[in-house]
C-alpha positions in Angstrom: 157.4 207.2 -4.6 156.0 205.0 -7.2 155.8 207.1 -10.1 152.3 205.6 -11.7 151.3 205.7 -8.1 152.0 209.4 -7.5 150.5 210.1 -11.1 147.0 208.3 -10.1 147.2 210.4 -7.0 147.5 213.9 -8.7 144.4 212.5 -10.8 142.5 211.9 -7.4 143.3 214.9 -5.8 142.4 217.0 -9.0 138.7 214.9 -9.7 137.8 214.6 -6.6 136.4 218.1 -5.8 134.6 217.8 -9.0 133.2 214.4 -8.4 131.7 215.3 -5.3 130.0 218.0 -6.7 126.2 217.5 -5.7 125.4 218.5 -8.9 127.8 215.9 -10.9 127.2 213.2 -7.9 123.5 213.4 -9.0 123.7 213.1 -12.4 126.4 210.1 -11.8 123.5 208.5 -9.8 120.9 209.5 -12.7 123.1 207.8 -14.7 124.0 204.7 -12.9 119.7 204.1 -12.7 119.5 204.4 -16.2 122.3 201.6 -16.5 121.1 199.4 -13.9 117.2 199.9 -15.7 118.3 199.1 -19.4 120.7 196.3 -17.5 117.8 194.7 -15.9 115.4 194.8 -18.9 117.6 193.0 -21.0 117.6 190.2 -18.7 114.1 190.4 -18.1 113.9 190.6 -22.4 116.0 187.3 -22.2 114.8 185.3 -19.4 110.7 186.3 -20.3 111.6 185.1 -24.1 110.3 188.6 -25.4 111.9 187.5 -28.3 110.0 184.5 -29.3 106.8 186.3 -27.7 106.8 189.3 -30.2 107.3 186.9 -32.9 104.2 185.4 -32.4 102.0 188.4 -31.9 103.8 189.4 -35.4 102.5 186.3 -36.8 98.9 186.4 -35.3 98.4 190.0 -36.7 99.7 189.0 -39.9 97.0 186.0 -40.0 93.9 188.7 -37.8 94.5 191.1 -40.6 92.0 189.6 -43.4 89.7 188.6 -40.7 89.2 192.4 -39.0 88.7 193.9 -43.0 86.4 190.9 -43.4 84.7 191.8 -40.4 84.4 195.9 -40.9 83.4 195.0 -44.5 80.7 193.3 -43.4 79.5 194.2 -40.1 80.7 198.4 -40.5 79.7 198.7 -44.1 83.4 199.7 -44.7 84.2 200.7 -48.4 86.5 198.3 -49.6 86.8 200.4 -52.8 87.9 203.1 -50.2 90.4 200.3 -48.7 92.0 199.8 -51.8 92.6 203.3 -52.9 94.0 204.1 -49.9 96.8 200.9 -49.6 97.3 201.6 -53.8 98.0 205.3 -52.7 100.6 203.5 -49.8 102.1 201.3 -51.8 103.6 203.9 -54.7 104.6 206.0 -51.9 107.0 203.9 -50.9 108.0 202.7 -54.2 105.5 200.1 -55.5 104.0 201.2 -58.0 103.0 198.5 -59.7 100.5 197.1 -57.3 97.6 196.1 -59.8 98.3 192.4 -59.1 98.5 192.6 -55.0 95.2 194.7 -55.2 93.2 192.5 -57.4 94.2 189.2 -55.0 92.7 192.0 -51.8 90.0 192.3 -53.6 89.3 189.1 -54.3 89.6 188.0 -50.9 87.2 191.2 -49.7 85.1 190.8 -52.1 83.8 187.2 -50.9 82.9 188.9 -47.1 79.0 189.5 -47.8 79.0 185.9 -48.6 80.1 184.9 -44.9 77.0 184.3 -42.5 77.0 181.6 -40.1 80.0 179.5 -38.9 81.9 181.3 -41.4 80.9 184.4 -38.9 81.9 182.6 -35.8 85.7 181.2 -37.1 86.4 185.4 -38.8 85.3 186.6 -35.1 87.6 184.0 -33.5 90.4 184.7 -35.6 89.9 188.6 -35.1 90.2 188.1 -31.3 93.5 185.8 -31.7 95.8 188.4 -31.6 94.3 189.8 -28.2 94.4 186.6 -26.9 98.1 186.4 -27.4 98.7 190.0 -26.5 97.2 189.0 -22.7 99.2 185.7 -23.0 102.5 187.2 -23.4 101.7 190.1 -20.5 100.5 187.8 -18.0 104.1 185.9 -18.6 105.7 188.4 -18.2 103.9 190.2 -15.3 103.7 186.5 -13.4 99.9 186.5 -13.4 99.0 183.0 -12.2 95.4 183.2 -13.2 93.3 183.6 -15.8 90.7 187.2 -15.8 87.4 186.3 -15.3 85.3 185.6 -18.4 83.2 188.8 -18.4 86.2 190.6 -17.8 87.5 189.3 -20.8 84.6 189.8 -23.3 84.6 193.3 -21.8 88.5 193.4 -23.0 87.7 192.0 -26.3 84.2 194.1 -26.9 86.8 197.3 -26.3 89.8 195.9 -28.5 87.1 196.0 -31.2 84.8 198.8 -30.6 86.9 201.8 -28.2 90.2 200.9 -29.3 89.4 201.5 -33.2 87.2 204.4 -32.6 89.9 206.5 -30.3 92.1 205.2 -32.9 90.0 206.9 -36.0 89.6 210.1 -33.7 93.3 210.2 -33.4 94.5 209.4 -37.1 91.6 212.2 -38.0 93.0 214.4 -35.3 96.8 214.3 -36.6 94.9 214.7 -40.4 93.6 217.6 -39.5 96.8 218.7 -37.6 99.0 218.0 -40.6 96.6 220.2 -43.0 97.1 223.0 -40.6 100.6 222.7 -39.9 102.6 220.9 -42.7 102.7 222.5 -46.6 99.6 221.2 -48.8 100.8 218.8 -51.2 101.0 219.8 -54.8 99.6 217.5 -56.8 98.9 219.1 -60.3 99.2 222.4 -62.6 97.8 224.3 -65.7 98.4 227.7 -67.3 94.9 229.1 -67.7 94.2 232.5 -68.7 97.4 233.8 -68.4 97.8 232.5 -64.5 99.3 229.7 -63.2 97.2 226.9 -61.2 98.2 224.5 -58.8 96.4 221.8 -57.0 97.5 220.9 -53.5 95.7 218.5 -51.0 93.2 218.6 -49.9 91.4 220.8 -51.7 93.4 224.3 -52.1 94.0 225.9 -55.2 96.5 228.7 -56.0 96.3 231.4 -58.7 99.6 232.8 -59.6 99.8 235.6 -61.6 103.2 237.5 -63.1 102.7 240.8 -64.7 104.8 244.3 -64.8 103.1 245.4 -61.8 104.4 242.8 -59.8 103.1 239.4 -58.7 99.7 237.9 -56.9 99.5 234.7 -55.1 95.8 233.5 -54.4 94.6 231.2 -52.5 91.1 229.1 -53.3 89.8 227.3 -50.4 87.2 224.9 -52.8 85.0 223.6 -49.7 84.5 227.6 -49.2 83.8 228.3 -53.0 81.6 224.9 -53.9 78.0 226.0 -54.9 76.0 223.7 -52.2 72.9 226.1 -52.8 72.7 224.2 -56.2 70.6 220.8 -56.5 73.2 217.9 -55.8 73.9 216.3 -59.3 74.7 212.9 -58.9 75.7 210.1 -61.6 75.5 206.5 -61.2 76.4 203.8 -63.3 75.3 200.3 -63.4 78.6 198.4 -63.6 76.8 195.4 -64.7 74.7 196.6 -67.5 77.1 199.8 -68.5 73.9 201.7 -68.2 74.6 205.6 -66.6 71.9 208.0 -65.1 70.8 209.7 -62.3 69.8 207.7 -58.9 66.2 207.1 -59.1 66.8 205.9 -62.6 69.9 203.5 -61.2 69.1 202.7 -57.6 65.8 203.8 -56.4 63.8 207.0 -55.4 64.8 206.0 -51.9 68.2 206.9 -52.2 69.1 210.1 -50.2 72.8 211.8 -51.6 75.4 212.8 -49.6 76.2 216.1 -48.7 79.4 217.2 -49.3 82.2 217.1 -46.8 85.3 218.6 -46.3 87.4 215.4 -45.9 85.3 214.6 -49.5 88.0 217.3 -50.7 91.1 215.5 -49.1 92.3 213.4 -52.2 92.2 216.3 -55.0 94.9 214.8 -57.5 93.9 215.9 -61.2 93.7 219.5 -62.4 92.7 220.0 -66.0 91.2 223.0 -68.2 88.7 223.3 -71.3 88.5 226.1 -73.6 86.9 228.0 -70.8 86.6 225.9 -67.6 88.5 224.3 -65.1 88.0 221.0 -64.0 89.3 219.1 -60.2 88.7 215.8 -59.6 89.4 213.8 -56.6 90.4 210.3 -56.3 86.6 208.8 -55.0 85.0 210.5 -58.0 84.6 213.8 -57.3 84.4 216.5 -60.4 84.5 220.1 -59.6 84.0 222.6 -62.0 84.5 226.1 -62.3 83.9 228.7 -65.6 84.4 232.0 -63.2 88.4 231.9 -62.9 87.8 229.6 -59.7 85.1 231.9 -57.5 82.7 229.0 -57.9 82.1 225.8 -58.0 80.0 223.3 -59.3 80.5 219.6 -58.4 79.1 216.2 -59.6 80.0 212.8 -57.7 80.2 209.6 -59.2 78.9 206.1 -57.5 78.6 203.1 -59.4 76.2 200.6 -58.4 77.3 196.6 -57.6 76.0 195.1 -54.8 76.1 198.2 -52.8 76.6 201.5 -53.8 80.3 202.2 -53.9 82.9 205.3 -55.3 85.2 204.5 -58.0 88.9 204.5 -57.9 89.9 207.6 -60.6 92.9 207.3 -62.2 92.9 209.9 -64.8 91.1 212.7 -66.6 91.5 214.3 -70.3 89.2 217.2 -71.0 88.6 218.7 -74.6 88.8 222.3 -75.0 84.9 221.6 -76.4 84.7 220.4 -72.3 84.2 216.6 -73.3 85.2 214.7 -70.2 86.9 210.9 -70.0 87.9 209.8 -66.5 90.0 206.3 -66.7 88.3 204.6 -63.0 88.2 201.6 -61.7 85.8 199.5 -59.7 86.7 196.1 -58.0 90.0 196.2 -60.0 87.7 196.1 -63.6 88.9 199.0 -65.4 86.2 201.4 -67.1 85.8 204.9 -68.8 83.4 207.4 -67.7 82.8 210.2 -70.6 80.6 213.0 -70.5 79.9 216.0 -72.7 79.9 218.9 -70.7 79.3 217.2 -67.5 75.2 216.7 -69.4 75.3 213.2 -71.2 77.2 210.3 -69.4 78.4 206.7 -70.4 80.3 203.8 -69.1 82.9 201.8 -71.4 84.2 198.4 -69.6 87.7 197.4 -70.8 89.3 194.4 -71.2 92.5 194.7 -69.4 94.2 196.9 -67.0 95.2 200.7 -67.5 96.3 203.3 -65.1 97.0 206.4 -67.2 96.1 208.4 -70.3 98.3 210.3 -72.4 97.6 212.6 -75.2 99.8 213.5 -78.4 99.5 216.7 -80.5 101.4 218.5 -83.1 102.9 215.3 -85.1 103.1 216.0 -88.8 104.8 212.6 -89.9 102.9 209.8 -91.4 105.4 207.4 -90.5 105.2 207.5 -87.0 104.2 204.5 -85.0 102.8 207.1 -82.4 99.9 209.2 -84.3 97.9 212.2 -82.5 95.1 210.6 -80.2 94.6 209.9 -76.9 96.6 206.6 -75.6 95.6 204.4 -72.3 98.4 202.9 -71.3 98.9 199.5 -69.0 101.9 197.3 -67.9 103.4 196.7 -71.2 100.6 197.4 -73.5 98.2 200.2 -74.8 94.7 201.2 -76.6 94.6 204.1 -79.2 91.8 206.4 -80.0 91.6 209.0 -82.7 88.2 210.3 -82.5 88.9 211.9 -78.6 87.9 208.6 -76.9 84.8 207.1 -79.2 86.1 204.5 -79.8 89.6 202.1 -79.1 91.6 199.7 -81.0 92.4 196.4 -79.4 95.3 196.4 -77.2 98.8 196.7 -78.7 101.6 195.1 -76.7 104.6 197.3 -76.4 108.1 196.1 -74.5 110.9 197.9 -73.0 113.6 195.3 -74.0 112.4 191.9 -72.7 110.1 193.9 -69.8 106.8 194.9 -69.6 106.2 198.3 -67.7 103.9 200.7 -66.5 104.6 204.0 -68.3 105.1 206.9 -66.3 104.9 209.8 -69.2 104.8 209.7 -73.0 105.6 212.6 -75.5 106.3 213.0 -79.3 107.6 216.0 -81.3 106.1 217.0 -84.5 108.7 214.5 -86.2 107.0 211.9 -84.8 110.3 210.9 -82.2 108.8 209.4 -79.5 110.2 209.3 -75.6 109.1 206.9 -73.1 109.3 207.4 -69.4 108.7 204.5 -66.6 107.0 204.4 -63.8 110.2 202.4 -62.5 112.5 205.3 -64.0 113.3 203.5 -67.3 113.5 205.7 -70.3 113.9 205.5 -73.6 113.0 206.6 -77.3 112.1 205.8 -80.6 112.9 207.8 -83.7 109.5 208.0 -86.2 109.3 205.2 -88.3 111.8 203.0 -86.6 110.9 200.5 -84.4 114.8 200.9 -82.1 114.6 201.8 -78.6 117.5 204.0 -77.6 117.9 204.2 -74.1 118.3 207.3 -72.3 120.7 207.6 -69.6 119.0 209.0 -67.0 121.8 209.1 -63.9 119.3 208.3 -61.2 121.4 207.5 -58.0 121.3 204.4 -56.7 118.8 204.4 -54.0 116.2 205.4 -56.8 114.0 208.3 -57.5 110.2 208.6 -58.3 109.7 209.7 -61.7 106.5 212.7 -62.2 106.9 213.5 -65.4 108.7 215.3 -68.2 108.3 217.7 -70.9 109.2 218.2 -74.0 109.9 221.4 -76.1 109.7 222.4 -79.4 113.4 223.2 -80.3 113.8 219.1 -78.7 115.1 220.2 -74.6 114.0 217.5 -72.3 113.1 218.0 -68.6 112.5 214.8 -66.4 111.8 215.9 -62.7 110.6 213.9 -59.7 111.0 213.1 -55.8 114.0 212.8 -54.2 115.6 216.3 -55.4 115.5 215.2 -59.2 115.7 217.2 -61.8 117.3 216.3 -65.0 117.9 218.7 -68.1 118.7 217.2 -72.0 119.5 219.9 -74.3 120.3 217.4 -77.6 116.8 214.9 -77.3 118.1 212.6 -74.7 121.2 211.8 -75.2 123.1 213.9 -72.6 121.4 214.7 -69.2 122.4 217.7 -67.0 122.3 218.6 -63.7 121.4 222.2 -62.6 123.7 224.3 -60.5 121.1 225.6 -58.9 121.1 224.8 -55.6 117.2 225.2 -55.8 116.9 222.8 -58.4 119.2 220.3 -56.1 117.3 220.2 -52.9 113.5 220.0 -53.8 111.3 217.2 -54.5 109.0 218.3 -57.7 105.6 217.7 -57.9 104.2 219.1 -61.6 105.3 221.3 -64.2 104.1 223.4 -67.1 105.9 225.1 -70.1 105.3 228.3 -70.9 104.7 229.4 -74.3 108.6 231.4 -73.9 110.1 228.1 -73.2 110.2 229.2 -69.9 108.5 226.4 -67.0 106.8 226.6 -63.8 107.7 223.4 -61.0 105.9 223.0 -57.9 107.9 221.4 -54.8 107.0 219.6 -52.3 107.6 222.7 -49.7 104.4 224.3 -51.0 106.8 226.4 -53.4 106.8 227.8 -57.0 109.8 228.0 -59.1 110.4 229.9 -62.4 113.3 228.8 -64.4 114.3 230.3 -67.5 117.4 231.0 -69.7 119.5 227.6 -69.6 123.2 227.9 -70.1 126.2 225.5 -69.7 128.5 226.7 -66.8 132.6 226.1 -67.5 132.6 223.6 -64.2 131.8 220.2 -64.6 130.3 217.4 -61.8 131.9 214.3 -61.0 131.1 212.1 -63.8 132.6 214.9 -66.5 129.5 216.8 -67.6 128.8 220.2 -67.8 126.5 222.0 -65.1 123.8 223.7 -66.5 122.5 226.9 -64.9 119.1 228.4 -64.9 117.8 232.0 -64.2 115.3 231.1 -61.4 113.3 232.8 -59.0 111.0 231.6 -56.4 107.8 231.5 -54.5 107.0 230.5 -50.8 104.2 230.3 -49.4 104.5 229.6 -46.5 108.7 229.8 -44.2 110.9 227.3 -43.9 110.7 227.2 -40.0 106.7 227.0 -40.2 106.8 223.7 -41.9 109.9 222.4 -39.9 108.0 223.8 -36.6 104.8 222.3 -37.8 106.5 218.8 -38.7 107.9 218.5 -35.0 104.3 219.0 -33.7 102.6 216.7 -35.6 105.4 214.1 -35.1 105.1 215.0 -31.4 101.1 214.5 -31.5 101.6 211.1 -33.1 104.6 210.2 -30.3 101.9 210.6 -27.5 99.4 209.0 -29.1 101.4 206.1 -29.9 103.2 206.4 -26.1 99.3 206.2 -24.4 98.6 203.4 -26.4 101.3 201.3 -25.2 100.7 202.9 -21.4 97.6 201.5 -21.8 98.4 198.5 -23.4 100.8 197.7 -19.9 98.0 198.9 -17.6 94.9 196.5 -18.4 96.1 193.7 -20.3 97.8 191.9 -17.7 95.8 190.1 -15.0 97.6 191.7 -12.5 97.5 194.9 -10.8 100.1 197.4 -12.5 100.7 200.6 -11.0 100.7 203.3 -13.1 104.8 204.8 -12.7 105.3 200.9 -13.7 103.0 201.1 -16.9 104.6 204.5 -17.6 108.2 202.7 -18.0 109.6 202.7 -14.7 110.2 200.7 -12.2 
């Protein structure tokens, strides 16, 4: 006998029982439907021109989206203010953080929708209702329909893709909000030593008091909605962008005007944490300022609203606070940037600037006359700054400032009491300049390719650096700058930092990303070294959870899961009414 044929034979023989296993012959035939399904729709994707189809739904949403915020600006009474703090807070998130330009060409363009009325009206709503258009288009192609819907059965369609649609749509985003507050780690977002604890800010609004002493360690846990004294009348400041003018709101807008009442989701963007002499100040990023001179068992709040047209909420982007509890919040209103000052949260005023700035910085403790970089408070922009001495009264003109041949928005700044100075980007350049030189000497930071996020960096008194940021960065410079370190910690390697503060032992406090608190202390070089020839450096650190690992990982999958099925009905629904066709539902579920 053949040999190959006897050989295929034994093959048969041995498969055979296995093959013909109900089991295995039903999962062949699961199998073989799944082939003969994704078969069929790529046909159907090719002969239905899917392809050129999605490409112009793509391009009608990309010319409907300017119309729809034109049309919930002026029809919903839709902050734009809120609009643009929201897509400013998207765009640094995924690595854009200088966005100033992009946001003052959106505002612009919003800013011109209380002047549409008439025809103007007609051509926005028209171009709103384009992209449904084309949606029913390309599913009546591809579901054969050979007529058109009837015309109140279309406006019906249209009155729904513009008032259900968005609504279940809000519901569902503030469902999944609420669902990722429960579930997921609150975000750090800032921290203080105070009285001999340590504070951290998470969002939306939860504070925690850490305390380290010989008998043992507290963690506490400050819900402010819980602890904000609403018993107390509502003190409300608005400023009158146009005349600079600040007061309270019958003085600004009107006895008419009713105040809010404050909300939980008011507490959702909590991003600055700052201390006085004997307060503690939070401030959100729609102009919300909490205050608290009972270690954090109360609250007092103030809200800011500037008035323009409308009444609208500023865009903070900074706070300093005196220890005397003098207050100067860097804001900005329709992409004008101002200050808002305050002596103990009594007498208010309103400074326009002439330029852009996104940040203040403060230096202390320099003792050299020849520095460029004197004690003051600095405002800093893309490639310039404004100086005060006299804690904000008043500003020189702007000073332009270049990293090379590029002008940058500056993440951090710190000096020593020598007067050196060290720079860090909000791109991740750094660099320093010795007092009374003018040289920049670039500090090799060894940020891996795909690029990091840079939070900050601190600076101590015997001249360590620390640079620490997203991606599992964290950088250590025991010599000013010019050789950086990496930790051998594996905690140190595999968590994304959020804020820090130095202790007055040289030791610091981080807070991750994980809801976690880490104490390093102790740094010593380690005889291995890491792939480019330095030495490791190794830290004595301990740590603090809050809440286990598998909580968040458990509470990520359900939140992911939540958005899955919203996203799936969507589309289910999507296949079930747009077509002018009957469509079963099995077929508008993805089968057959």
């Amino acid at each position: 006998m053949d040999p190959i044929r006897n050989y295929k034979t034994r093959i048969s023989q041995v498969l055979y029982p296995v093959l013909t296993w109900p089991p295995v012959m039903k999962s062949m035939l699961f199998i073989r439907g799944l082939v003969l399904m994704a078969r069929a729709a790529a046909e159907k994707f090719v002969t239905d021109s899917c392809s050129i189809r999605s490409s112009s739904i793509a391009y009608a949403i990309a010319i409907s989206v300017i119309p729809i915020l034109t049309i919930l600006i002026r029809f919903a009474a839709i902050d734009r203010v809120t609009i643009r703090a929201n897509l400013a807070s998207f765009l640094a998130a995924n690595g854009m953080a200088d966005s100033t330009e992009l946001l003052a060409i959106l505002d612009e363009i919003l800013g011109r929708a209380n002047q549409i009325a008439g025809l103007g009206v007609l051509f926005m709503l028209y171009s709103a209702t384009n992209l449904v258009r084309n949606l029913e288009e390309a599913f009546n192609h591809i579901y054969r329909a050979k007529h058109d819907r009837p015309i109140l059965y279309r406006f019906a369609l249209y009155i729904a893709s513009f008032a259900i649609i968005p609504t279940l749509l809000i519901f569902s985003a503030g469902a999944a909000r609420i669902a990722l507050t429960r579930l997921q780690p609150a975000e750090p977002t800032a921290m203080i030593q105070f009285q001999g604890a340590q504070w951290v800010l998470h969002e939306p609004g939860l504070l925690w008091r850490y305390q380290k002493n010989d008998r043992g360690d507290t963690l506490d846990e400050i819900k402010l909605f819980t602890r904000a004294n609403t018993g107390a009348a509502f003190r409300d400041i608005f400023i009158d962008e146009t005349n600079q003018h600040a007061g309270p709101s019958w003085e600004i807008v009107g006895r008419d005007y009713s105040p809010p009442v404050l909300q939980r989701s008011d507490l959702y963007n909590t991003i600055l944490l700052k201390k006085s002499a004997d307060a503690i100040y939070v401030v959100t990023r729609k102009g919300l300022i909490l205050q608290s001179r009972d270690s954090g068992h109360t609250w007092n709040y103030w809200r800011i609203h500037f008035k323009l047209t409308e009444v609208y909420s500023p865009e903070v982007h900074d706070l300093w606070v005196s220890p005397a509890n003098r207050l100067i919040l860097l804001v900005s209103i329709n992409s004008r940037t101002g200050l808002v000052q305050t002596n103990d949260l009594i007498n208010w005023s309103y400074q326009r600037l002439d330029g852009v700035y996104d940040r203040v910085f403060e230096i202390q403790g320099v003792d050299n006359p020849a520095s460029e970089f004197q004690n003051g408070l600095y405002l800093g922009g893309k490639g310039r700054y404004i100086f005060s001495g006299n804690e904000g009264r008043n500003w020189t003109i702007p000073i332009d400032f270049e990293f090379g041949d590029r002008r940058l928005y500056l993440a951090d700044l710190k000096a020593n009491a020598e007067g050196d100075t060290w720079f860090i980007a909000q791109s991740g350049e750094a660099w320093r300049v010795a007092a009374g030189q003018r040289k920049q000497t670039v500090l090799n930071l060894r940020i891996p390719a795909h690029g990091v996020r840079i939070r900050g960096f601190s600076v101590s008194p015997q001249g360590s650096l620390l640079i620490y940021g997203d991606e599992d960065f964290f950088r250590y410079s025991p010599d000013g700058g010019s050789t950086w370190l990496k930790a051998s910690n594996p905690v140190l390697n595999e968590s994304s930092f959020r804020a820090l503060a130095m202790q007055p032992d040289g030791s610091y406090y981080l807070s991750t990303a994980h809801q976690s608190l880490i104490h390093i202390q102790k740094p010593r070089l380690l005889p291995g070294r890491d792939q480019q020839g330095y030495p490791y450096i190794h830290f004595d650190a301990s740590i603090r959870r809050s809440l286990p690992l598998w909580f968040t990982i458990i509470g990520k999958t359900l939140v992911n899961l939540f958005i899955f099925i919203i996203c799936f009905l969507m589309f289910f629904s999507a296949y079930k009414f747009i077509p002018n066709t009957r469509v079963d539902w099995r077929a508008a579920a993805g089968g057959s």
